[in-house]
C-alpha positions in Angstrom: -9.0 34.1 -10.2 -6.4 32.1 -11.9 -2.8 32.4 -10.7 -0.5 33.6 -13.9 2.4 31.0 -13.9 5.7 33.0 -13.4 8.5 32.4 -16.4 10.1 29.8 -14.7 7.0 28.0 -13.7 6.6 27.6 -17.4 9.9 26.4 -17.9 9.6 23.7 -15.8 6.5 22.7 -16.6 7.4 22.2 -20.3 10.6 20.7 -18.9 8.6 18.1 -17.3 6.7 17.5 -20.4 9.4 16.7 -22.5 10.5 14.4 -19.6 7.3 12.3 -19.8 7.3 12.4 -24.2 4.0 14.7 -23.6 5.4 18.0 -25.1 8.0 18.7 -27.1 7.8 22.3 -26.7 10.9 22.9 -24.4 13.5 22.0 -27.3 12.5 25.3 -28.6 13.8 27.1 -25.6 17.0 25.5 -24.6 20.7 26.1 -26.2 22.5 23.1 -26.6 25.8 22.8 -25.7 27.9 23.3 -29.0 28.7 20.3 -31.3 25.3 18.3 -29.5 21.4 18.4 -30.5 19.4 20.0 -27.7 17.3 16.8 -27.6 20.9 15.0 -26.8 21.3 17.1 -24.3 17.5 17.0 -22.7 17.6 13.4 -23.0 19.8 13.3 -19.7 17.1 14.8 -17.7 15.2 12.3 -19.6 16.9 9.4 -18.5 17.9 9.9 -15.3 13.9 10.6 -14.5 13.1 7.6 -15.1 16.3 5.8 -13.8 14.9 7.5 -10.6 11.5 6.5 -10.7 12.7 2.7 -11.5 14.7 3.4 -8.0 11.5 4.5 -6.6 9.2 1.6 -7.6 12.2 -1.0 -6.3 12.4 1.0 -2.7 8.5 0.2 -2.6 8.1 -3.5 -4.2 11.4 -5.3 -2.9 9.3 -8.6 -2.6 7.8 -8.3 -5.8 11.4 -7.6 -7.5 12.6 -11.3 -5.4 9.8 -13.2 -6.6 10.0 -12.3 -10.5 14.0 -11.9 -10.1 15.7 -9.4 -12.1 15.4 -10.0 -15.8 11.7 -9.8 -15.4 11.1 -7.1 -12.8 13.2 -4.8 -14.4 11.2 -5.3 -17.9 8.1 -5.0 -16.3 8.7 -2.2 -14.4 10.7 -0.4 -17.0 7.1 -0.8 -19.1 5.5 0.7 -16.0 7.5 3.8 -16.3 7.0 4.3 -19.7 3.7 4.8 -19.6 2.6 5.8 -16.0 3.9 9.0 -15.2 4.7 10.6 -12.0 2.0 13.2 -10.9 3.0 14.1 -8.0 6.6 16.0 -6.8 6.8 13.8 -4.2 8.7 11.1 -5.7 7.0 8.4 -2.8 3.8 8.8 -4.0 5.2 6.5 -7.3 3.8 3.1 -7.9 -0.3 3.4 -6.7 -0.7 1.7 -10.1 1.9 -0.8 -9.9 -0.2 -3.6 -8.6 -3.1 -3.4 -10.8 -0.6 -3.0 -13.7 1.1 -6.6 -12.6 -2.8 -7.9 -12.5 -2.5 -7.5 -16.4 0.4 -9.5 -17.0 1.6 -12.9 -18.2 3.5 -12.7 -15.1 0.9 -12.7 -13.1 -0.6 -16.2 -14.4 2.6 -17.6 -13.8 2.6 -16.0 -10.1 -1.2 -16.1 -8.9 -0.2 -13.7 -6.0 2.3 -11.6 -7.5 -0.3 -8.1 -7.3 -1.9 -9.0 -4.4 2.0 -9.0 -3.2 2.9 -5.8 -4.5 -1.0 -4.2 -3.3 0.5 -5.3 0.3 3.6 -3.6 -0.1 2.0 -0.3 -1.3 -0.5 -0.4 2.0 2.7 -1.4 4.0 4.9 1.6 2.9 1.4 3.7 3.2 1.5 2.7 7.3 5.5 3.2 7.5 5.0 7.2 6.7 1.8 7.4 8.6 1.5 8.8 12.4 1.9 6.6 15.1 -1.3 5.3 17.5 -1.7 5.1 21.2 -1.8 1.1 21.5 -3.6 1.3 24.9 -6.6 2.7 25.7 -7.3 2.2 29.4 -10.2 4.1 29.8 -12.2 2.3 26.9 -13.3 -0.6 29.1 -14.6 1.2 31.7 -16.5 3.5 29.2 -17.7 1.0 27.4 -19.3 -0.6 30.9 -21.0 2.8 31.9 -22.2 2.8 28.3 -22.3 0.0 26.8 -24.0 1.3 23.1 -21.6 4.2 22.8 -20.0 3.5 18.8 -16.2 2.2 18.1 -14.2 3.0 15.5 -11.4 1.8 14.6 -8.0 4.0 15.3 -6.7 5.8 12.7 -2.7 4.5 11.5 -4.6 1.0 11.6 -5.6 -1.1 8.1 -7.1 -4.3 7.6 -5.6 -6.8 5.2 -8.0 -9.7 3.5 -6.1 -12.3 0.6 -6.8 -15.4 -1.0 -3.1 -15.5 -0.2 -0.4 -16.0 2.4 0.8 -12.7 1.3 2.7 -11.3 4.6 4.3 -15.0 4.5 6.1 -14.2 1.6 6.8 -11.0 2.1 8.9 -12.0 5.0 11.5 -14.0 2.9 11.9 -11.3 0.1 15.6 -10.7 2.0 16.9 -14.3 1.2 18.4 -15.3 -1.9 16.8 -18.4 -2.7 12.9 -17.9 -4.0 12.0 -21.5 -3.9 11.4 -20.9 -0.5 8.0 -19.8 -1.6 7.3 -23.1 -2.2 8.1 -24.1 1.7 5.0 -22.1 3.2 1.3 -22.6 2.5 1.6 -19.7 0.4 -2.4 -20.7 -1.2 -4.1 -20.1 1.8 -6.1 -17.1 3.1 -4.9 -14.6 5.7 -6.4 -11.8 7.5 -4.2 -9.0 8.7 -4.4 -5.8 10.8 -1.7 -3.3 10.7 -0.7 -0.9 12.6 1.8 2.0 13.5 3.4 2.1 16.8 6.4 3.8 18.4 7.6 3.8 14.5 7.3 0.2 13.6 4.4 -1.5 11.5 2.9 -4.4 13.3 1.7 -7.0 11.7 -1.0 -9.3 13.8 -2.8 -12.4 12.2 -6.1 -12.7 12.8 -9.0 -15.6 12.1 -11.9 -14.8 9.5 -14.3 -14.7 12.4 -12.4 -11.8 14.3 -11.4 -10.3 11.2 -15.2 -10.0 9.5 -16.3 -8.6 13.1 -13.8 -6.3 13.4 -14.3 -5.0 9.5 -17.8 -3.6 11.0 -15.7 -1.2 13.0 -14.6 0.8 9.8 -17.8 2.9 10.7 -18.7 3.9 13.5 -21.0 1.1 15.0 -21.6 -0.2 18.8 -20.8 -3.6 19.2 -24.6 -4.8 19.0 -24.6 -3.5 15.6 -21.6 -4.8 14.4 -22.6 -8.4 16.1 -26.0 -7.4 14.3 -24.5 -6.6 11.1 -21.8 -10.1 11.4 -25.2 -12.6 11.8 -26.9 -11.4 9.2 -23.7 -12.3 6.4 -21.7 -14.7 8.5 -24.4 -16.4 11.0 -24.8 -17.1 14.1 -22.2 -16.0 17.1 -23.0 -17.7 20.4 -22.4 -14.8 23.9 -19.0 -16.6 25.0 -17.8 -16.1 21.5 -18.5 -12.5 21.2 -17.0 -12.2 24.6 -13.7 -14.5 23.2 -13.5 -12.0 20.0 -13.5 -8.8 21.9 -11.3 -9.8 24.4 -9.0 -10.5 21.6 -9.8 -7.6 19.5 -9.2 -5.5 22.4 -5.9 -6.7 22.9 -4.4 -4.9 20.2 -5.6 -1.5 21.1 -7.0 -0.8 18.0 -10.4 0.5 18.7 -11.7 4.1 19.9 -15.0 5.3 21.2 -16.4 8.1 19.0 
């Protein structure tokens, strides 16, 4: 059964609507202060909602704000705010759209990697507020030698990262002042990523396409004779000291679990 929303419940839910121009409804209930229209006195909610949602979106995409400087970021995300909403009460959940919104842009011709940018700083800020992970798993090597089939999966608080781009490159300089720096780095290149949350701090490991397609098998739960399986049939061929060189560095990081 239904839950009947209490008075002020109501009130706040036609406050919000007025907030996001979806209901004008909670003019009708207000009393202005004297000598001002209740919309000129609603409007301050109104404004300083979405003065904190452009706060919000500038927390989450610094290097984005860098590379388009201030002019343009603050027009494009002031057209973000005006027509995508918050929908959640926890202001930090702003901005899942903000990528794919830049993907639509002029801006984004101009600056080939400017949403896969801001796609990595979402999925960066997602693995800042998520729980830590035991780096270290001593006992997984000898498990793995008494049975050898048993499936892996990789840790939870880990993420891999694939772009066209040298996206965590740039993301690196978005706390100097001169952008043209950009231009100093093989920014066109392709990078491979894993990420993960330890002892409070994201880290950030490159890793080749080889180890990185491998290790994308480990989403699931798989042994490591089906994920090699799985790799030769869309990559090719991996010789036995290769497999052996990948794990050993896949292993390194800690990343892995037996289910």
């Amino acid at each position: 059964m239904k839950r009947e929303l209490s008075e002020l419940e109501k009130w706040q839910n036609q406050l919000f609507g007025y907030i996001t121009d979806t209901d004008k409804i909670f003019l009708n209930h207000i009393r202005p202060m004297p000598g001002l229209k209740e919309s000129t006195c609603a409007d301050i909610y109104r404004r300083g909602y979405k003065a904190r949602l452009l706060e919000v979106l500038g927390d989450t995409f610094e290097a984005s704000w860098w590379v388009l400087g201030d002019e343009n970021y603050f027009s494009l995300a002031g057209q973000f705010v005006e027509n995508i909403p918050s929908r959640s009460f926890d202001l930090s959940d702003y901005g899942l759209e903000f990528p794919e919104f830049l993907r639509s842009t002029s801006e984004n011709k101009e600056i080939p990697f400017l949403s896969e940018l801001a796609r990595f700083e979402w999925l960066f800020k997602e693995m800042f507020h998520s729980t830590d992970m035991d780096r270290h798993d001593e006992k997984i090597l000898s498990r793995l030698s008494a049975q050898p089939d048993a499936p892996l999966l990789i840790k939870p608080s880990v993420k891999l990262w694939s772009s066209k781009y040298s996206i965590y490159e740039i993301w690196k300089l978005r706390s100097t002042t001169d952008v043209s720096q950009v231009h100093e780095i093989e920014w066109n290149k392709s990078q491979h990523l894993v990420l993960q949350k330890v002892d409070s701090n994201v880290l950030v490991t490159n890793l080749g396409e080889m180890e990185f397609n491998l290790l994308s098998f480990f989403q699931k739960p798989a042994s490591i004779e089906e994920a090699v399986e799985r790799y030769q049939k869309e990559f090719g061929t991996l010789l036995p000291e290769t497999i052996q060189n990948l794990f050993s560095e896949v292993g390194e990081l800690g990343i892995l679990s037996i289910r």
